[in-house]
C-alpha positions in Angstrom: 197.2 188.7 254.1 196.6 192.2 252.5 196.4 192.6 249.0 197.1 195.3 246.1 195.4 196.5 243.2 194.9 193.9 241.0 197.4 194.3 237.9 197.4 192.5 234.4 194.2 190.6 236.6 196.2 189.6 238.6 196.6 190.3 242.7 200.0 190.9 244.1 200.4 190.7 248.3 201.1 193.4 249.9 205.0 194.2 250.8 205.7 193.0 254.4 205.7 196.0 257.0 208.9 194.5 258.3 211.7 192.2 257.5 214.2 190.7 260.3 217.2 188.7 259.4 218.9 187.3 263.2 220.9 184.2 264.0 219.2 181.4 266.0 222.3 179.6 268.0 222.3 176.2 268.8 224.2 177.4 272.4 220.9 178.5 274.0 216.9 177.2 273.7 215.6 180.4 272.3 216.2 183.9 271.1 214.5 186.7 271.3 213.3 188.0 267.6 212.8 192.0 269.0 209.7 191.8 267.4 206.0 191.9 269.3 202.8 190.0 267.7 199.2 190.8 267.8 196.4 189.0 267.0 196.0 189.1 263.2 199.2 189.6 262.3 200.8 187.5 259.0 203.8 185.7 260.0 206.5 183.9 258.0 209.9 182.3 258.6 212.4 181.0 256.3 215.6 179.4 257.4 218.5 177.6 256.8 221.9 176.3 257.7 223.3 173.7 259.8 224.2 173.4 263.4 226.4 170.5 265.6 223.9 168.9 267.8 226.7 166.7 269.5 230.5 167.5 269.5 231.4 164.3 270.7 230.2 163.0 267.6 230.1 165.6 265.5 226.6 164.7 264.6 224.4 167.5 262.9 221.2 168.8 261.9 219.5 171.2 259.6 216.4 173.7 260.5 214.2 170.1 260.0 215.8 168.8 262.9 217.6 165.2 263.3 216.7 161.7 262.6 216.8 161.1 266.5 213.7 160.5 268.7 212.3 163.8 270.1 209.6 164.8 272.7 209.8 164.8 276.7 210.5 166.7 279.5 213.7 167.4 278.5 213.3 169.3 274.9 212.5 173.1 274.6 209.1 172.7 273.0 208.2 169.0 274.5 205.6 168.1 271.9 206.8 164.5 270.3 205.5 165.6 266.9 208.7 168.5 266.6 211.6 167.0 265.6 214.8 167.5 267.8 217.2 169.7 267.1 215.5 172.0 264.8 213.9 174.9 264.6 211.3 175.8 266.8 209.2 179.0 267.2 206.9 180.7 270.1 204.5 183.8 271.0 205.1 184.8 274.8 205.3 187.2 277.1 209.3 186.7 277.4 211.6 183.9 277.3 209.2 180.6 278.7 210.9 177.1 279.2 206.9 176.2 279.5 207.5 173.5 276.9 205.3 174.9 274.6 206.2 175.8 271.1 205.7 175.1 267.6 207.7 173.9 265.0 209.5 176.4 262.4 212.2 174.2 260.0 212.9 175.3 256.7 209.8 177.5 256.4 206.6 178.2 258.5 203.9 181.2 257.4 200.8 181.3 259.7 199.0 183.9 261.7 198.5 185.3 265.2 197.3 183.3 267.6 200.0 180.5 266.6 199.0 177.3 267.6 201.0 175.1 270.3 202.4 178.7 271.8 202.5 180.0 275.3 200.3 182.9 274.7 198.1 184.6 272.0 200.6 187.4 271.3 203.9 188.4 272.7 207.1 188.4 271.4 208.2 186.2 268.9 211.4 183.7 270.0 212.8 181.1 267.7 214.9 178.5 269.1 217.1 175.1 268.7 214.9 172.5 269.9 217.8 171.0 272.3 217.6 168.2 274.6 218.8 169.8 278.1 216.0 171.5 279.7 215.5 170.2 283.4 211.9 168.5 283.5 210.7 170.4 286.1 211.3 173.1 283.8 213.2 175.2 286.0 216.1 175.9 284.1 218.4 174.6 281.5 222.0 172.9 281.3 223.8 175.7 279.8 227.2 174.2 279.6 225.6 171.1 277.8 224.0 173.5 275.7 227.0 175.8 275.2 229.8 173.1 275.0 228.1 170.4 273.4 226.6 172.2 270.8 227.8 174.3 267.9 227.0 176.8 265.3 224.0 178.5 263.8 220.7 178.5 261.9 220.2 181.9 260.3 216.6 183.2 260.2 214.8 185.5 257.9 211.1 186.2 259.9 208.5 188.6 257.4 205.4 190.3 259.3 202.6 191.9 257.8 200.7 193.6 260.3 196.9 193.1 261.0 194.6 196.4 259.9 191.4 197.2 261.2 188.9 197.3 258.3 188.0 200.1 256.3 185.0 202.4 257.4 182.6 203.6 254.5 183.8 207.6 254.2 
């Protein structure tokens, strides 16, 4: 990450370059965050809220998922390590149901390339890591994921672009 003049000796970072505020919805596997990612770029995601992972039950979950065993064919990002029903993140092309993916909750900061994504820069999608993607990843169930779940997670993503170093004037 970029840094100011130091002040009082101390170093302040730099201001992001942008600042994007976006609901994630529990109704679809991911959302597109308008915002492209290059290689180098500083990346970092706060959110919070909480969404209905079952209406039948009314069980929930925060942005750090649910207590309930995750992984397999049939979860957005299929890694057993990511919780269900949380927050999930990926760098791609455009929308991928590729499985791949990394996990977001409450607060993620990295760099580009992300780890676990499709790609190593592309747009930036975050998503509810839901349990009704076909497993030959063709498609999704999007009444199960439009009736049977509920409500939001809101997102706050930072970027700090990438600079090319300085060349000696």
């Amino acid at each position: 990450m970029l840094s100011a003049a130091p002040i009082n000796g101390q170093v302040k970072p730099a201001p992001p370059d942008s600042i994007v505020t976006l609901m994630v919805p529990a109704t679809a596997p991911w959302t597109d965050t308008g915002i492209t990612l290059s290689a180098g770029d500083a990346v970092e995601i706060r959110t919070w809220g909480r969404v209905i992972f079952d209406n039948t039950t009314g069980l929930t979950a925060t942005p750090r998922g649910s207590s309930q065993r995750g992984g397999g064919c049939t979860f957005v990002v299929t890694d057993g390590k990511v919780p269900p029903h949380g927050v999930v993140g990926n760098v791609a092309p455009a929308i991928s149901l590729d499985g791949q993916g990394f996990f977001v909750g409450t607060a993620w900061k990295g760099l580009v390339p992300v780890p676990g994504s499709s790609a190593p820069q592309g747009r930036l999608f975050l998503g509810f890591n839901g349990s009704n993607v076909l497993c030959d990843r063709s498609g999704y169930d999007s009444w199960a994921f439009g009736v049977n779940h509920a409500g939001w997670f809101t997102a706050e993503v930072s970027i700090t672009r990438s600079r090319p170093p300085s060349r000696p004037d």
